[in-house]
C-alpha positions in Angstrom: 0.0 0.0 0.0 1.8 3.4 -1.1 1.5 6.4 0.8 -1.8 7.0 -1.4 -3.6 5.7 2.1 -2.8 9.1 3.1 -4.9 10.9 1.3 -7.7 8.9 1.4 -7.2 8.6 4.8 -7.8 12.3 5.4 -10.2 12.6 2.9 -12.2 9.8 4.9 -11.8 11.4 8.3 -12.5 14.9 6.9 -16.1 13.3 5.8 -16.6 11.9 8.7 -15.4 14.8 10.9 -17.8 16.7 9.3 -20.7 14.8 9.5 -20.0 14.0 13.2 -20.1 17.2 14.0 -23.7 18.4 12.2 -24.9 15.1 14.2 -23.4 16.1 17.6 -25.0 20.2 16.8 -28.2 18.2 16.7 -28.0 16.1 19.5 -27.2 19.5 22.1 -29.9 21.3 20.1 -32.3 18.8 20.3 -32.2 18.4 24.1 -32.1 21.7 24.8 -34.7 22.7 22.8 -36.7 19.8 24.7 -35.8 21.4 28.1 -37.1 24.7 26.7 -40.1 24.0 25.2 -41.4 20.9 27.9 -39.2 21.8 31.3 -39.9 18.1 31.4 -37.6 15.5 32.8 -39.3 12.7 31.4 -39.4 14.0 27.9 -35.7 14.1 28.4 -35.4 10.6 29.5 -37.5 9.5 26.4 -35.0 12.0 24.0 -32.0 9.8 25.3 -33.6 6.7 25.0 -34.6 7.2 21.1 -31.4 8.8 20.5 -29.5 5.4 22.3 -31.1 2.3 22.2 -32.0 1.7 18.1 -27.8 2.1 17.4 -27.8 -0.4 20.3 -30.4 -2.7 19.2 -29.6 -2.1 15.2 -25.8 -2.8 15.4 -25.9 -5.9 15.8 -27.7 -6.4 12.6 -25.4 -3.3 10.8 -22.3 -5.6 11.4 -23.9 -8.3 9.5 -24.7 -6.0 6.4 -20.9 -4.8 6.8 -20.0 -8.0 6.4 -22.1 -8.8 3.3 -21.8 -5.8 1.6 -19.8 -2.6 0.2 -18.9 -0.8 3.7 -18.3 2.4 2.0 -22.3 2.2 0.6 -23.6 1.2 4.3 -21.7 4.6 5.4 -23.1 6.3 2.7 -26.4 4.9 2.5 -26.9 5.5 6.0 -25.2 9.1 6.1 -27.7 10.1 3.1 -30.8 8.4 5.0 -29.9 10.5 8.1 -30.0 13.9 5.9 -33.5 12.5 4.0 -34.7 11.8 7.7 -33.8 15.4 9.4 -34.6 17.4 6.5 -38.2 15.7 6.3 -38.2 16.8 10.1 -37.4 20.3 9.4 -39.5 20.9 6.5 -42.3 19.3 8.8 -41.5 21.8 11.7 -41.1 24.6 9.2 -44.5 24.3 7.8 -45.5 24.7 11.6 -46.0 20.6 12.3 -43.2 19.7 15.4 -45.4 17.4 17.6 -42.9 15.7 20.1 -43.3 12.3 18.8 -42.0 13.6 15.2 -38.8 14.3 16.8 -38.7 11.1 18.9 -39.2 9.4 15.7 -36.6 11.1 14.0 -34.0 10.9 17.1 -34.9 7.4 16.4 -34.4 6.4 12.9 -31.3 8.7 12.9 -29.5 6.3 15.9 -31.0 3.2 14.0 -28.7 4.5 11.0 -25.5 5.3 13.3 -26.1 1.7 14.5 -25.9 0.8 10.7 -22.8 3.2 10.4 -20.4 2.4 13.1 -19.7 -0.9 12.7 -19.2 -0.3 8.7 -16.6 2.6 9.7 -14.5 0.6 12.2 -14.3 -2.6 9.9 -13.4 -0.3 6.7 -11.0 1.4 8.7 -8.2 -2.0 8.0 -9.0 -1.5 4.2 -7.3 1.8 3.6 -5.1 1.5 6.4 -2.4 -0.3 7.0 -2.2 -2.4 10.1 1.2 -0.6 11.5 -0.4 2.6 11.3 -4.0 1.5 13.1 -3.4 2.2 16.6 -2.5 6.2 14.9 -5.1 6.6 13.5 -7.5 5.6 15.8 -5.8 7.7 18.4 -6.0 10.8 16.0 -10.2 9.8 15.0 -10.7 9.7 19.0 -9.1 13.0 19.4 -10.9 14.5 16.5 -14.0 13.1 18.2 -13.4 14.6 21.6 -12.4 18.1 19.9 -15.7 17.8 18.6 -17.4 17.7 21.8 -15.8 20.9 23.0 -16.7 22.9 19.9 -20.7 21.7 18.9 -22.2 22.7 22.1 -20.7 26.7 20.9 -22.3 26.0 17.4 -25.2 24.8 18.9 -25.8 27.6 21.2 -25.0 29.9 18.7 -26.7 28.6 15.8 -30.1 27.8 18.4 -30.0 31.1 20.2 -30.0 32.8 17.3 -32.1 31.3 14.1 -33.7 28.0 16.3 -34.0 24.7 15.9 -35.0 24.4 12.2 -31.7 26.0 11.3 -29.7 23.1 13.1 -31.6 20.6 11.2 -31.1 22.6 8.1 -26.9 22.4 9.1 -26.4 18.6 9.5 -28.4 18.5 6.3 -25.4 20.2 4.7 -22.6 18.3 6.4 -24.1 15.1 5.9 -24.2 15.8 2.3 -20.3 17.1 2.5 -19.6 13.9 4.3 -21.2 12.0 1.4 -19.3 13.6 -1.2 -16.1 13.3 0.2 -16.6 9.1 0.9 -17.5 8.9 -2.9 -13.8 10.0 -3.4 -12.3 7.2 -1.5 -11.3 4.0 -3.2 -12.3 1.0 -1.3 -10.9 -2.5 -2.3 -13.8 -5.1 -2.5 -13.6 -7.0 0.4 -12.9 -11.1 0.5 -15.0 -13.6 2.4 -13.0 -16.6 3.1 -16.6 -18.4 3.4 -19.2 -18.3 1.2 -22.1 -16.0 2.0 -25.1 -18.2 4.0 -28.4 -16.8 4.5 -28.4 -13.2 6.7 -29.5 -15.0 10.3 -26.7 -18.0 9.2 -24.5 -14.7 9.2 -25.4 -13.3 12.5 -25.5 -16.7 14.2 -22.0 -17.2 12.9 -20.5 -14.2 14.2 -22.1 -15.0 17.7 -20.2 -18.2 17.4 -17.0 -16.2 16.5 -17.3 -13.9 19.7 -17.9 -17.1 21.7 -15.4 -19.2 20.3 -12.5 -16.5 19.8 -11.5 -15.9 24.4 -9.0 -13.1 23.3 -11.7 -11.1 21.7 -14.4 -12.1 24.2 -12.0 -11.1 27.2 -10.8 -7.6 25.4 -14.9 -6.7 25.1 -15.4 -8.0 28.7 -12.5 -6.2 29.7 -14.3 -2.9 28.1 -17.2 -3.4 29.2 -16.6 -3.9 33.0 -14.8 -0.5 32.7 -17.7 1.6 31.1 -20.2 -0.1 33.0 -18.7 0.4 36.7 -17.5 4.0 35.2 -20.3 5.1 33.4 -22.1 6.2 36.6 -19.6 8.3 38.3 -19.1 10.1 35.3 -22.5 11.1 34.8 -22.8 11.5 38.5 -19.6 14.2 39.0 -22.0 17.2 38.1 -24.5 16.0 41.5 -21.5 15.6 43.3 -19.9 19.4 42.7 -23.7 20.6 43.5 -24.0 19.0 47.0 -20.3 18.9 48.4 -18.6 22.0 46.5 -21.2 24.0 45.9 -24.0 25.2 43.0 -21.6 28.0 41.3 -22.1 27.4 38.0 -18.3 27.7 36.4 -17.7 24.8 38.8 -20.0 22.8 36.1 -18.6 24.1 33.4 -14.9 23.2 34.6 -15.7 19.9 35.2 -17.3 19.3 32.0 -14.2 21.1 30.9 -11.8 19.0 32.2 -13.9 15.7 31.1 -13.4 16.9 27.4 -10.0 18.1 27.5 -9.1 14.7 29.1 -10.8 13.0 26.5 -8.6 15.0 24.1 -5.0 14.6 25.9 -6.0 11.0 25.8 -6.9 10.6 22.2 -3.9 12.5 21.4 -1.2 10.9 23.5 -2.3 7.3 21.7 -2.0 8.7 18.7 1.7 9.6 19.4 2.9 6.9 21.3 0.5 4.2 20.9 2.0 2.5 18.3 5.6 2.3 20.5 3.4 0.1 23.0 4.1 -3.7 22.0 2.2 -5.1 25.3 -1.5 -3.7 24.6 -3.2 -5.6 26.6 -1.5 -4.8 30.0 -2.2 -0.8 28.9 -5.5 -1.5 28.7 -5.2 -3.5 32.2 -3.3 -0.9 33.4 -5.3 1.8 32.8 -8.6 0.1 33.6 -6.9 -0.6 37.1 -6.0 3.2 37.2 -9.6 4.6 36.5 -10.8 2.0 39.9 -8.4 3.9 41.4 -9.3 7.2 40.6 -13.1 6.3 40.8 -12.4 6.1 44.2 -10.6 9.1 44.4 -13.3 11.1 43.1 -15.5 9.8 46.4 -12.4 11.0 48.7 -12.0 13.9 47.3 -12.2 17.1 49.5 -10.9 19.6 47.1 -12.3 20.6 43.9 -9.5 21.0 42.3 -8.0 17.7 42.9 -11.6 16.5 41.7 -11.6 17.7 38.8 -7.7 16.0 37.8 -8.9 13.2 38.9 -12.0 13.8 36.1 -9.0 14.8 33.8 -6.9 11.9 34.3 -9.7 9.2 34.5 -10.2 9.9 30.3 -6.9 10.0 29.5 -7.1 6.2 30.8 -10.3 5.7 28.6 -8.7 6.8 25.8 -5.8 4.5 26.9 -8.2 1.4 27.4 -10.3 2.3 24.6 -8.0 3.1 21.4 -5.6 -0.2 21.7 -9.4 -2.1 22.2 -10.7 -0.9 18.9 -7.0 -1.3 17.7 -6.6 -5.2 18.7 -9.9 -6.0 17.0 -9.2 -4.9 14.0 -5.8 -5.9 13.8 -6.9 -9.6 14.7 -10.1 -9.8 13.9 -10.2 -11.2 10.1 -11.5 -9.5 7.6 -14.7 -11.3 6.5 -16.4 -11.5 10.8 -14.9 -7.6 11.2 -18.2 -5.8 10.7 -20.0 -8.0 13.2 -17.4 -8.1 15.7 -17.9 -4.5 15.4 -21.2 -4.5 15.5 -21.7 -6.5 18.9 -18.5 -3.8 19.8 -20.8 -1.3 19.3 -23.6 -3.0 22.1 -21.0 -2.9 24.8 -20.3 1.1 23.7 -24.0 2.2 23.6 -25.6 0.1 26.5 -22.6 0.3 29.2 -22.8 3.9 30.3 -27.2 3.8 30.3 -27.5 0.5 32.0 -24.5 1.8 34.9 -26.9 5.2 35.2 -30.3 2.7 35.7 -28.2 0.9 38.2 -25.9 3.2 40.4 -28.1 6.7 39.6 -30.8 5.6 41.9 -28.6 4.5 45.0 -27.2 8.3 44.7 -30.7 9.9 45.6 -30.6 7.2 48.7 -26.7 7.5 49.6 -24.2 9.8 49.3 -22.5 10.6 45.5 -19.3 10.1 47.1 -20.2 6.6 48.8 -21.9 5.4 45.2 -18.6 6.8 43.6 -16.3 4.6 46.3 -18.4 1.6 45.3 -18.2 1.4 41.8 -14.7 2.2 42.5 -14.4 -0.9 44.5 -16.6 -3.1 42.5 -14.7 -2.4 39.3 -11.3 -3.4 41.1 -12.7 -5.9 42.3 -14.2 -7.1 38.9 -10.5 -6.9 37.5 -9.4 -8.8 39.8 -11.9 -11.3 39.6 -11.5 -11.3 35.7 -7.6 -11.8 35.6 -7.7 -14.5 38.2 -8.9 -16.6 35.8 -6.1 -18.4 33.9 -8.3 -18.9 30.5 -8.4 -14.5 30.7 -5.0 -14.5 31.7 -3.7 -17.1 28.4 -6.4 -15.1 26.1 -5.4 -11.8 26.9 -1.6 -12.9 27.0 -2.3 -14.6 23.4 -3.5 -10.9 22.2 -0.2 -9.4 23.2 2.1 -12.3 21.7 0.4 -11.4 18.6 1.0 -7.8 18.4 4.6 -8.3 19.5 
């Protein structure tokens, strides 16, 4: 592969920079316009559910299509169906029709496409890659991502405050279509099966058996999920904490949320630098999973706000450390032909983690103290770890993913 990969490389990410980014502008407007409009907690609730659980639920099937089909038409196909879907939704609401249900139903069938999208981007990631350059470029796509996040809520605002919600459907119209255009220009290579195609549900039911049969990339997905799950919570829950132990100023929110993001970015960044140096992925990802149990449980001993809020900082820099080599290992040794499913049932672990840790540790933190829910999951997730590499199958699996990248 010549250094052609470059180019399409950034020509790819550009695309899908850009159409990130209308989709994130949507996601801020759309629940704050809720909160205006409906002051409503439940309507909120019901906002995050459409906009969650279809990519959930629909990934799973996704990584089957990517598997069967051209991965650069899924991402297409799905990008364009997004823009058809929000423009119908702003016309709609233009014409003076924007019942709530219209916009669940569009939250809806837009995360029902993403769950048809991200599996097809992380398996055609390997085709226009090559392999010694995969941990890069995932660590530069995860900082490009968490940029992202520090720059659409100030488009949002703007854009919301000043013209309303219409206009932001009207925008990721525009950079879905810019993300379209720019795919078209990237050469794919057709992808080989090494099986011959079976019938769709013969497909999924042989990439359950993959998961099942392959430990080291059942153990690197359990490792990832025990980390989002048992940290999901006290990330959502650092906001409640600042509120009742360091008090209700409002740039004490903002700095936290600050230092989340920035983390996030650091993290990203730093992979993308030295990642590819680090031979022995799989005890980073231990390691840094063992360092955010810690930290957890810092943020539930914490006294200063300060030290908080590093502790924020630091624990996603280790996400980023956990996460990129994760993504990294699967598609390094995940073959070709079971990558998009792999991916898909990836994509479960990403999307239900965080929401099923809220259902489950946010209601012990309106009976207990933040910081005693914060010390658990702390605890739990140590213990978990623990648990998990005590186990001499984990141990030989996850040692087996190592000897392979070395």
């Amino acid at each position: 592969m010549s250094d052609r990969w470059k180019r399409n490389l950034l020509v790819f990410l550009g695309g899908q920079t850009v159409s990130s980014l209308g989709s994130m502008v949507v996601g801020y407007a759309v629940m704050w316009h809720l909160t205006v409009e409906t002051g409503s907690a439940a309507v909120l609730t019901l906002s995050v559910a459409a906009g969650m659980l279809p990519q959930a639920v629909v990934s799973v099937f996704g990584g089957v299509w990517a598997d069967r089909h051209s991965r650069k038409l899924l991402i297409i196909g799905a990008d364009s169906a997004i823009a058809v879907a929000t423009l119908v939704l702003a016309l709609l609401m233009l014409s003076g029709v924007g019942d709530l249900w219209m916009i669940f139903v569009a939250m809806a069938v837009r995360s029902a496409l993403a769950g048809i999208q991200g599996p097809a981007v992380n398996a055609m990631l390997p085709q226009i890659v090559p392999a010694e350059h995969l941990m890069r470029v995932n660590g530069a796509q995860q900082t490009i991502q968490s940029g992202m996040m520090l720059f659409a809520p100030a488009v949002a605002a703007a854009v919301y405050a000043s013209t309303g919600i219409v206009a932001v459907f009207f925008i990721d119209v525009v950079t879905a279509a810019a993300g379209v255009l720019l795919l078209l220009l990237v050469p794919v290579a057709r992808m080989v099966r090494s099986t011959e195609p079976v019938s769709y549900f013969g497909d999924l039911l042989a990439g359950v058996r993959y998961v099942k049969g392959n430990a080291s990339v059942r153990w690197v997905m359990g490792l990832v999920a025990v980390v989002m799950f048992m940290a999901g919570a006290p990330a959502h829950l650092t906001p409640l904490m600042i509120t009742r132990s360091f008090g209700e100023e409002v740039w004490m929110l903002s700095v936290n949320e600050l230092f989340w993001s920035v983390g996030m970015v650091v993290g990203g960044a730093m992979m993308a630098v030295f990642g590819p140096r680090v031979k022995r992925r799989v005890r980073l990802m231990v390691a840094a999973s063992v360092g955010v149990g810690v930290l957890v449980i810092g943020l539930g001993v914490s006294t200063d706000f300060w030290v908080f809020s590093v502790a924020g900082l630091v624990i996603c820099v280790l996400f980023q450390t956990l996460l990129v080599p994760a993504a990294t290992v699967l598609q390094e040794q995940v073959e070709e032909s079971m990558r998009g499913r792999v991916f898909g049932f990836y994509g479960i672990v990403m999307s239900v983690s965080m929401p099923v840790s809220m259902i489950v540790f946010g209601p012990l933190a309106d009976r207990f103290a933040v910081e005693s829910v914060m010390v658990l999951a702390g605890v739990l997730l140590l213990g978990c770890l623990i648990g998990m590499l005590a186990l001499g199958s984990a141990r030989r699996s996850l040692a087996t993913v190592d000897a392979a990248a070395a």
